[in-house]
Structure formats: structure tokens, C-alpha cells
C-alpha positions in Angstrom: 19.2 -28.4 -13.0 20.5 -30.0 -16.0 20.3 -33.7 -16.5 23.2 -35.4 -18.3 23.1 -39.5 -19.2 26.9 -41.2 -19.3 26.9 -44.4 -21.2 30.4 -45.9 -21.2 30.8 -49.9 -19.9 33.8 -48.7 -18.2 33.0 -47.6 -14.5 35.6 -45.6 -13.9 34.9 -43.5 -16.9 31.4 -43.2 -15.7 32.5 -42.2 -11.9 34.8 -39.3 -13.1 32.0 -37.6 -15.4 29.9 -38.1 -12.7 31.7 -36.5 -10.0 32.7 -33.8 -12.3 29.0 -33.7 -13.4 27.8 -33.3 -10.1 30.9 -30.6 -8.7 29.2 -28.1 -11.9 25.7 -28.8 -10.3 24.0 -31.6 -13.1 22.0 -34.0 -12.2 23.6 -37.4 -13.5 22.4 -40.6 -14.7 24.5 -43.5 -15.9 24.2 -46.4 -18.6 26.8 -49.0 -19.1 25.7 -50.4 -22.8 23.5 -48.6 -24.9 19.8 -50.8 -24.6 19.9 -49.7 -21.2 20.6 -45.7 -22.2 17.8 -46.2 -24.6 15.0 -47.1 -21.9 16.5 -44.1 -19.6 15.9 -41.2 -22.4 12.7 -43.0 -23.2 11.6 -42.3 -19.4 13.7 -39.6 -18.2 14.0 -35.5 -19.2 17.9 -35.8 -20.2 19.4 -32.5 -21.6 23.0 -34.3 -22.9 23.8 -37.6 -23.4 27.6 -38.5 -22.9 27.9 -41.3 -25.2 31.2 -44.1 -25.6 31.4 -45.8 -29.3 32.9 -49.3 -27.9 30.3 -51.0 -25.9 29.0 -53.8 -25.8 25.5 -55.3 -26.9 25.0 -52.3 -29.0 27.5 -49.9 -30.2 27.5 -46.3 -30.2 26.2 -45.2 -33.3 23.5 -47.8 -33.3 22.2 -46.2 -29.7 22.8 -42.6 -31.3 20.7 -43.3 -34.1 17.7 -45.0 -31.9 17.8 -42.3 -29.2 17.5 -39.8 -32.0 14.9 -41.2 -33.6 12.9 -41.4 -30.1 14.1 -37.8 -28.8 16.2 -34.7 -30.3 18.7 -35.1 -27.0 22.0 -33.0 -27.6 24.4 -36.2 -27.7 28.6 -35.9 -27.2 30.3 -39.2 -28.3 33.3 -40.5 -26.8 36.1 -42.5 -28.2 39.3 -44.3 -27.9 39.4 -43.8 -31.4 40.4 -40.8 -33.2 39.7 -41.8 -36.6 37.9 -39.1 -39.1 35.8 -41.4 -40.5 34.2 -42.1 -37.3 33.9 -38.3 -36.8 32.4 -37.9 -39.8 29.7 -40.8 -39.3 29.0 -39.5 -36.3 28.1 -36.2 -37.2 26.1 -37.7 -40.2 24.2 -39.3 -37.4 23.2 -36.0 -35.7 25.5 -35.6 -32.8 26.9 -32.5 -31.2 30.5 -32.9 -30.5 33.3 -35.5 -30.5 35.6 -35.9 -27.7 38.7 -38.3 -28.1 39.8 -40.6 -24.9 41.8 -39.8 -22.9 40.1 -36.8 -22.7 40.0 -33.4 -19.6 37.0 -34.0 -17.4 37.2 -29.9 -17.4 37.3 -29.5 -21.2 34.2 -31.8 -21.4 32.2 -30.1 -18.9 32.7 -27.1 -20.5 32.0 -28.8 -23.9 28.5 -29.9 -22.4 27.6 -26.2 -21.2 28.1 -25.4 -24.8 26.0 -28.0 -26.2 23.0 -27.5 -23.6 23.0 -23.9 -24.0 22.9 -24.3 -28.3 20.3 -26.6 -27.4 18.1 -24.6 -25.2 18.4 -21.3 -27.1 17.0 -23.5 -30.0 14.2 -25.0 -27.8 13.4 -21.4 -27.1 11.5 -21.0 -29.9 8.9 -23.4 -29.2 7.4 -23.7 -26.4 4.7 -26.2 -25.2 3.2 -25.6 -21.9 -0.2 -28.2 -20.8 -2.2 -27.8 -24.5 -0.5 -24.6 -24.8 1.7 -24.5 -28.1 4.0 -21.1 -29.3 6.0 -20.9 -32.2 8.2 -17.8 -31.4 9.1 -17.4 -35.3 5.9 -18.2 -37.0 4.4 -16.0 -34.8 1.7 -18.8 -34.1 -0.4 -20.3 -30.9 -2.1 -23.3 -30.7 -5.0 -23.7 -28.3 -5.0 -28.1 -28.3 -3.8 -28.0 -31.4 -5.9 -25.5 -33.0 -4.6 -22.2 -33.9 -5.6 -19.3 -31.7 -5.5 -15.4 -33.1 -3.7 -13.3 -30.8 -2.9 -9.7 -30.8 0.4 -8.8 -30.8 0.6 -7.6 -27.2 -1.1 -10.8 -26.2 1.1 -13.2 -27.9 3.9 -10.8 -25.9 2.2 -11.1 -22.9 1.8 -14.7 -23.2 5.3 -15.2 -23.7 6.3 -13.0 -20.8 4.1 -14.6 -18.7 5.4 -18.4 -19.5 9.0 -17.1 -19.5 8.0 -15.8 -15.9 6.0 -18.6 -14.8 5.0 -18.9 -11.0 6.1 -15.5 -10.4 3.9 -13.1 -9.5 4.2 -9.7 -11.6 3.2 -6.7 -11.3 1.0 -4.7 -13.7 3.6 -2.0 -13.3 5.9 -4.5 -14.4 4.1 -6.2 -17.1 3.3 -2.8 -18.8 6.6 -1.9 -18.7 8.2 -4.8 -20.1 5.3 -5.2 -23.1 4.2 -1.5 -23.6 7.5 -0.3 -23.1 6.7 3.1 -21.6 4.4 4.4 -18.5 0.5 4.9 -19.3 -1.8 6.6 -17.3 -4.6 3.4 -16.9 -2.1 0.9 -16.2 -4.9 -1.4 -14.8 -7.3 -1.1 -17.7 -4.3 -1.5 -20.2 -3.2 -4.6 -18.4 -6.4 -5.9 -17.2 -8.4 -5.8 -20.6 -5.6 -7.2 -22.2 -5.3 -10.8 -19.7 -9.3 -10.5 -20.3 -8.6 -11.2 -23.6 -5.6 -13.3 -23.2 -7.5 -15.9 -20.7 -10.9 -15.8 -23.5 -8.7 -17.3 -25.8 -6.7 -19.7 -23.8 -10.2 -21.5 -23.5 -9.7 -23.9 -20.6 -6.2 -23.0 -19.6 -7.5 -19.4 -19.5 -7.4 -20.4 -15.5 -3.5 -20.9 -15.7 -3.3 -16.9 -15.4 -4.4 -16.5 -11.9 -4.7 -13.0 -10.4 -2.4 -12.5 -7.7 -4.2 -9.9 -5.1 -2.8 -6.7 -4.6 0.1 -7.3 -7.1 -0.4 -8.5 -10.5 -0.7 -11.6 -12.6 0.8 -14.8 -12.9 1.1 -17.9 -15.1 0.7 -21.3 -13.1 3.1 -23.7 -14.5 3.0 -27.8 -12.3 
């Protein structure tokens, strides 16, 4: 479930994102000036921040630029004002979209699925799991911030696993979707190869726990 922070100091604006929020299944949280939607990105996982310009204590911009410079949270500003110039410095300040009050509660909902999805395709590429570090692109893993050497089938194997986590998989399943074709010695093939995988995970070589007359899995808190 997606988490989405509204920060407007008008209530009523903050009810009807919320309610929307919630009817499309997101988690909401709410902030009526910006110090206090600071503190919440700073101690909360928040995939969109809903942000007005006009507030009071600290404007817009000013809490765009400080939540960026904490956390690289998709934001959409809001505003009574339509001006280009405030477009413009917006975008210059990083955000993702610019909605004009009065605005559709539907049109921004579907303007925030946009945004989170752009958002999590990019995240995609890197993924940090415990000390666990992949760079899809670079083609690199980092073992507590060392670089480990991987095979190719065990940096696709690692991958599939993550991507899969808590599920248990069969070696059937694993083959198939890494080897791409059926092989005789399915449990050697697969077997060796989390041997290997688990030897150079060092101590979160133990977050690939066998599952008993299936497969494998990765163990993910």
C-alpha cells in the first residue's frame, strides 16, 4: 500500500484527498504547514507528497526544497495560483507535477498513480535489501558496501529471488525463469548455483533459506 502525505492548512482540502486517497486504497497522512510535513517524511516511508504553495510558517517551495534535500519523495504541488513563473520554479525545485486549485479529486488521483509508478520503475534499478546493495544497470552488488563478483546467473538469481521475496519457489521454477529452458539436473543446476550465491552473500547468505520439498526463498522482515 502506497503512502501519500497532504500538506494544505485548509482542512477541507486535506479531508477530500484523503477520502479520495483512501477510496483508491493509499494509505494517507496529513500536514497542515510545512515544518510539520518535514518531521513526517523524515520518520515515515511516503511514496507522494501532495503539497499546497500558500501556507503558513513555511511556504511551499521552502518545504519542497528541504524534503528534497532530506529524501527523493515524488512531490505534486498545489495551487490557487496559476501563474507560469511558479510552475517553472517549481519544477526547477524538482517536483513532479503541478495541479491548479480548484482541481478534480479524480484527475489527481490519477495524476499520483502516474507519478508513483515513474517513481518506482526508477527505484527499480537499485535495490537495497539489509547490507545487500544491486545496481540493476551497472551490473554491480555490494556485500556492506564492498563489491561482490557475481556470475551472471547469480546476479539473475539474486534479483529473482528479491523480486520474489518470502515466496517460496520452486527449482523447476527458478530454472525456468533464469535458465530459460528445461535441464536434465535441475537440482544440481539450481543447487550449486544458491551454493555459490549464499558464499558470497557472506552473512546474509542465511537470507536464502531452503524451503523443504519445494525450492528456495529469500527472507525479507
Amino acid at each position: 500500500m502506497a503512502t501519500l502525505l497532504i500538506v494544505d492548512d485548509e482542512i477541507m482540502i486535506r479531508e477530500v484527498i484523503k477520502e479520495y486517497g483512501n477510496s483508491y486504497g493509499y494509505k494517507v497522512l496529513e500536514a497542515s504547514d510545512g515544518l510539520e510535513a518535514i518531521e513526517i517524511v523524515k520518520n515515515n516511508d511516503v511514496d507522494c507528497v501532495i503539497l499546497d504553495i500558500m501556507m503558513p510558517e513555511l511556504d511551499g517551495f521552502s518545504t519542497c526544497r528541504h524534503i528534497k534535500e532530506y529524501k527523493d519523495v515524488p512531490i505534486i504541488m498545489l495551487s490557487a495560483r496559476a501563474a507560469e513563473d511558479d510552475k517553472l520554479y517549481g519544477f526547477e525545485l524538482g517536483i513532479d507535477d503541478y495541479v491548479s486549485k480548484p482541481f478534480s479529486p479524480k484527475e489527481l488521483m490519477a495524476r499520483i498513480k502516474v507519478v508513483i509508478e515513474r517513481s518506482t520503475n526508477i527505484v527499480k534499478d537499485i535495490i537495497v535489501e539489509d547490507g545487500i546493495y544491486i545496481d540493476r544497470k551497472a551490473h554491480v552488488v555490494k556485500v556492506d558496501d564492498e563489491i561482490v563478483h557475481l556470475t551472471n546467473k547469480e546476479f539473475d538469481l539474486l534479483n529473482y529471488l528479491i523480486e520474489n521475496a518470502n515466496t517460496a519457489i520452486t527449482r523447476e521454477k527458478i530454472l525456468e525463469n533464469i535458465w530459460g529452458y528445461d535441464y536434465y539436473s535441475i537440482d544440481r543446476t539450481v543447487d550449486t548455483h544458491i551454493k555459490m550465491l549464499r558464499k558470497n552473500l557472506g552473512r546474509y547468505g542465511n537470507k536464502i533459506v531452503t524451503v523443504r520439498g519445494v525450492g528456495y526463498k529469500f527472507e525479507k522482515e
